[in-house]
N, C-alpha and C positions, 0 to 999 in steps of 0.2 A: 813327238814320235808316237804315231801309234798304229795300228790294223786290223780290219776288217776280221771279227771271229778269233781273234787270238785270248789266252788266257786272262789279259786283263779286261777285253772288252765284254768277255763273259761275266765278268765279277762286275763289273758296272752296269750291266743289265740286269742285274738281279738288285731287285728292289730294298733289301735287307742289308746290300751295303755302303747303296744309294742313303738309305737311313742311316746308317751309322757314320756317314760322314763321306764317302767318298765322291769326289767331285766330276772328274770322266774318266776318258779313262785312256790316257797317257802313261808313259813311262815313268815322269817323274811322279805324277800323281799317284801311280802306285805303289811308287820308293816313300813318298812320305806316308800315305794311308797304312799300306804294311810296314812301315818302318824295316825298309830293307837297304841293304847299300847295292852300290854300285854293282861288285862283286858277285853278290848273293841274288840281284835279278838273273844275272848274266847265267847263273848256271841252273836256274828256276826255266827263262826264259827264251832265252838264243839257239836262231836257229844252226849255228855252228854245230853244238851237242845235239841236236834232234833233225835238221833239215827243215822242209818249211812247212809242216806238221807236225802236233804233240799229244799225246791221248791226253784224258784227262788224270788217268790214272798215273801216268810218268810224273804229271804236273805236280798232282796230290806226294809223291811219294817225295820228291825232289822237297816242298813244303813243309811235308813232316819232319823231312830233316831239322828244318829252319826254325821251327817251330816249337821254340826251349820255352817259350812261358804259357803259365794256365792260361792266360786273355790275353784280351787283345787283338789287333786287325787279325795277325799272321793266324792267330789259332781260331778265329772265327774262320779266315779264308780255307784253313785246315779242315776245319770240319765240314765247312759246305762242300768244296771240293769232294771230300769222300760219299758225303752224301749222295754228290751225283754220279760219281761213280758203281752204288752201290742202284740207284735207279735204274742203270740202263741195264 
């Protein structure tokens, strides 16, 4: 499962998390990489709560939820996330 421009294929395009492990950029691969559950994509990432677009900034904010430890995928993806929101 996966699509063109959505928040995971963003995060697999970026070379920093290509390095730190993340393999493409599928669904499940990004439930194991961020260590996420089922659950917790679904309300990260479904079009249901958003439609079939998501800023990046809902994305970021939805993350920081999720995002209870200092390291790790979820708080690395946390702060790249903000990062690019703070670029545009």
């Amino acid at each position: 499962m996966r699509g063109d421009q959505s928040p995971i294929t963003v995060a697999f395009e970026d070379g920093l998390f290509r390095a730190e492990g993340l393999r493409n950029d599928t669904y499940g691969e990004a439930k194991r990489f961020f260590e996420l559950s089922d659950r917790q994509l679904h309300k990260v990432l479904c079009h249901c709560h958003f439609g079939p677009t998501v800023s990046a900034e809902l994305v970021s904010e939805r993350v920081a939820r999720l995002a209870n430890k200092p390291t790790g995928p979820l708080a690395r993806a946390w702060r790249a996330l903000i990062s690019l929101g703070q670029s545009s």
